[in-house]
SERO-4910 file (N, C-alpha, C, O; in steps of 0.05 Angstrom, whole numbers):
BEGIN
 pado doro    nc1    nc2    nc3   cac1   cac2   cac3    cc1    cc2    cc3    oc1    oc2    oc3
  Unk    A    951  -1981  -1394    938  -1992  -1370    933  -2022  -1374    927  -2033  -1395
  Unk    A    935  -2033  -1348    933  -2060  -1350    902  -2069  -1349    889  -2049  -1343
  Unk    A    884  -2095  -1353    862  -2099  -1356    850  -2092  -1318    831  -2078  -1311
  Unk    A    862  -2102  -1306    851  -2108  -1273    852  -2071  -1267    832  -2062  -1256
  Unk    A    870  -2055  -1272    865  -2029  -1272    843  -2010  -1279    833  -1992  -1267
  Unk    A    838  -2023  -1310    815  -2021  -1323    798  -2019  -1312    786  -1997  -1313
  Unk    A    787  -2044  -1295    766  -2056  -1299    761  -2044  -1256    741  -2044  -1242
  Unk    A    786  -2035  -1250    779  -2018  -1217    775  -1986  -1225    769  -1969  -1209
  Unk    A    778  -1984  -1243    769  -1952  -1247    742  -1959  -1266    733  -1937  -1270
  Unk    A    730  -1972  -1277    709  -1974  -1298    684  -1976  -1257    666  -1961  -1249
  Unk    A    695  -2000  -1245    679  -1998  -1222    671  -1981  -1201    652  -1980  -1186
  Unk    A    695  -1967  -1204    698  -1941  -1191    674  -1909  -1199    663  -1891  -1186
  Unk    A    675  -1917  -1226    663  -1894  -1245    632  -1906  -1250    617  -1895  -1266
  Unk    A    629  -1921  -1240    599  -1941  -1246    589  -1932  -1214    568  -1920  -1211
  Unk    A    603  -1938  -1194    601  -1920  -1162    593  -1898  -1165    569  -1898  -1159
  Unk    A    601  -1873  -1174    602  -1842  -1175    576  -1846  -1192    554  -1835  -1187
  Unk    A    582  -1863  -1216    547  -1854  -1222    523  -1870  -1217    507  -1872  -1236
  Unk    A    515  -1882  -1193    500  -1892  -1175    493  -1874  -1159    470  -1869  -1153
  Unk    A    524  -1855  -1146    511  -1844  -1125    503  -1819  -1142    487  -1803  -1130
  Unk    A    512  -1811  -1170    496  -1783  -1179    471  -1785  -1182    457  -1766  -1180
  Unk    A    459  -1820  -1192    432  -1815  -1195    420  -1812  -1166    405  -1793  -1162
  Unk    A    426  -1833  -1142    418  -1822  -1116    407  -1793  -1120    383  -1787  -1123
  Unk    A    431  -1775  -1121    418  -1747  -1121    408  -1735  -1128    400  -1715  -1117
  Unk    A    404  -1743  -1155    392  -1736  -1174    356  -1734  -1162    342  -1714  -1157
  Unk    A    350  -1765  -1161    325  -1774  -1149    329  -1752  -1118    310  -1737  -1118
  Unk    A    338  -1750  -1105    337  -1737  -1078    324  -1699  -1085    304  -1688  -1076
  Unk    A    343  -1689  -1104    344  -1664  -1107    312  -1661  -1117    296  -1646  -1107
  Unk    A    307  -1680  -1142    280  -1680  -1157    254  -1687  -1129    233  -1674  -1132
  Unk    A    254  -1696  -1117    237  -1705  -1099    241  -1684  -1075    222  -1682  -1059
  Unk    A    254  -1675  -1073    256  -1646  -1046    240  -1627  -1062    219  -1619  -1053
  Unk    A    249  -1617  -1086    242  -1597  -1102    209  -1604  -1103    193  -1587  -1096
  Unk    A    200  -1631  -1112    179  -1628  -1116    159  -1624  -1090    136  -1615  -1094
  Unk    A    169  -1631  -1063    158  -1624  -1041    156  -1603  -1033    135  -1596  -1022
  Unk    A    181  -1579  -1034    175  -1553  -1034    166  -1545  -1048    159  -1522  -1039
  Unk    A    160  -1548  -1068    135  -1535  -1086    107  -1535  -1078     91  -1517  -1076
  Unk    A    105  -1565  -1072     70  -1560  -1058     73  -1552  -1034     61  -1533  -1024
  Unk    A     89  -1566  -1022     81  -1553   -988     90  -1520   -978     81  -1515   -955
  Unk    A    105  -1498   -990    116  -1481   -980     83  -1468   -992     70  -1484  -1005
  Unk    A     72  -1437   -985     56  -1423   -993     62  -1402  -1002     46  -1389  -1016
  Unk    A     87  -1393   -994    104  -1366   -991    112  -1367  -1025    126  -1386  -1032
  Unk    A    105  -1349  -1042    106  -1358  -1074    129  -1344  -1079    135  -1344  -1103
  Unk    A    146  -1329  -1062    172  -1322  -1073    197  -1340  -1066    217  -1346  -1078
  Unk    A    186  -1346  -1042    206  -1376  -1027    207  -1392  -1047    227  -1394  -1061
  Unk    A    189  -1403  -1050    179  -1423  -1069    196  -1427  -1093    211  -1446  -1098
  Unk    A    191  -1404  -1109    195  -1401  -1133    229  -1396  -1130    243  -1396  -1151
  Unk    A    242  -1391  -1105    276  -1387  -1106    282  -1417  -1103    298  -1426  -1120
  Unk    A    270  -1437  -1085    275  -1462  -1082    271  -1481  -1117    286  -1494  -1131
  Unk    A    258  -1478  -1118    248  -1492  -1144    272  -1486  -1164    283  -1504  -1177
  Unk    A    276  -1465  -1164    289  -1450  -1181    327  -1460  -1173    347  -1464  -1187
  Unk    A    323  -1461  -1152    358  -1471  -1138    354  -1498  -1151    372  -1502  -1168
  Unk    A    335  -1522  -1149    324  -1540  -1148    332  -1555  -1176    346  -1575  -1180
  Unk    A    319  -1540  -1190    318  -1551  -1222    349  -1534  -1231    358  -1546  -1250
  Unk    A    362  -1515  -1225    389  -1510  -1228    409  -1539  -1217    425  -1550  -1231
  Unk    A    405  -1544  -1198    418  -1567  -1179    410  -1591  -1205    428  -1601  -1219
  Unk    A    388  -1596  -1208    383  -1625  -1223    396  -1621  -1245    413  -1638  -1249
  Unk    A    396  -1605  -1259    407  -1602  -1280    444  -1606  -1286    454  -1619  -1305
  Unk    A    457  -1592  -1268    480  -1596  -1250    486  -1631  -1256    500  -1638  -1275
  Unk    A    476  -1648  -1239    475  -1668  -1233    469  -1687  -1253    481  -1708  -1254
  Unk    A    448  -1679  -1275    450  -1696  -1299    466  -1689  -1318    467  -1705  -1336
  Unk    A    483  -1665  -1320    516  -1659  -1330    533  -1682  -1330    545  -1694  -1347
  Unk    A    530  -1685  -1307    555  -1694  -1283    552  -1726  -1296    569  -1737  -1310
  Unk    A    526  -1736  -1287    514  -1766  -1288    532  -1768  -1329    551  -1783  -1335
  Unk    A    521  -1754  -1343    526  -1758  -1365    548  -1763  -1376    553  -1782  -1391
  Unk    A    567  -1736  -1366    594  -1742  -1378    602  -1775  -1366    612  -1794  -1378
  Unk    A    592  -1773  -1335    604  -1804  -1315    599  -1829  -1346    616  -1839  -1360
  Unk    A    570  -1830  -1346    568  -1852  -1361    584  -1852  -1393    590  -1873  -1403
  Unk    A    589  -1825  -1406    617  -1833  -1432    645  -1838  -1419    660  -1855  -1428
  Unk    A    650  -1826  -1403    672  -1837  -1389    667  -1862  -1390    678  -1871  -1410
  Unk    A    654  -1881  -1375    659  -1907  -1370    650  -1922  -1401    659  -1944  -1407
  Unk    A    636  -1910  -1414    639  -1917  -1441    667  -1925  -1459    676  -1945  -1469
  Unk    A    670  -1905  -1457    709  -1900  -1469    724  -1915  -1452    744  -1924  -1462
  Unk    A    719  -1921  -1427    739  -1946  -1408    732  -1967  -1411    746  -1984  -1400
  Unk    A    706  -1977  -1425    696  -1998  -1437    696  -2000  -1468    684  -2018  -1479
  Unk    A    710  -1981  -1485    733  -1987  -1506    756  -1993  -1505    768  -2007  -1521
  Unk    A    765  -1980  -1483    794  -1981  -1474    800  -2015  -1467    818  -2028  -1479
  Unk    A    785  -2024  -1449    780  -2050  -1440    783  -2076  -1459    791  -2099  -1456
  Unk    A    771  -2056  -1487    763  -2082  -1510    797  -2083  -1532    808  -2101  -1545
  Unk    A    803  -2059  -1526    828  -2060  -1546    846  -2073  -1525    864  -2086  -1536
  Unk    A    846  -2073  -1501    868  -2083  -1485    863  -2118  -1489    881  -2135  -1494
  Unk    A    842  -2122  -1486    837  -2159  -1489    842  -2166  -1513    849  -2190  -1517
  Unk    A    841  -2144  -1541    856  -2162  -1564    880  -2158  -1571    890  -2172  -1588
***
């Protein structure tokens, strides 16, 4: 791969993990609103439960994103010498 290739997929993959933390913060902040505001303790406890399944999901996701762009920011360094 050439450096300008590189360097549109390293931007690309820095995108995807912007918008995973978005969701990240979105899913964590719904979850924590249905927790206090629902009363119904079985509702509750399925939401919460979908909730912190989902966040979890999403900091997978976020994680591998950021070694990926790690390794395309080795990739990057062997191509410039």
């Amino acid at each position: 791969m050439d450096k300008e290739t590189l360097r549109k997929e390293i931007d690309y993959h820095i995108n995807i993990k912007n918008n995973l933390w978005l969701a990240i913060v979105a899913t964590v902040s719904g979850t924590l609103a249905v927790f206090f505001a629902l009363i119904n303790g079985a509702l509750k406890s399925i939401f919460v439960i979908i909730g912190i399944l989902f966040t979890i999901l999403l900091l997978t996701g976020y994680s591998r994103t950021n070694d990926y762009i790690g390794k395309l920011f080795k990739k990057l360094k062997k191509e410039e010498n």
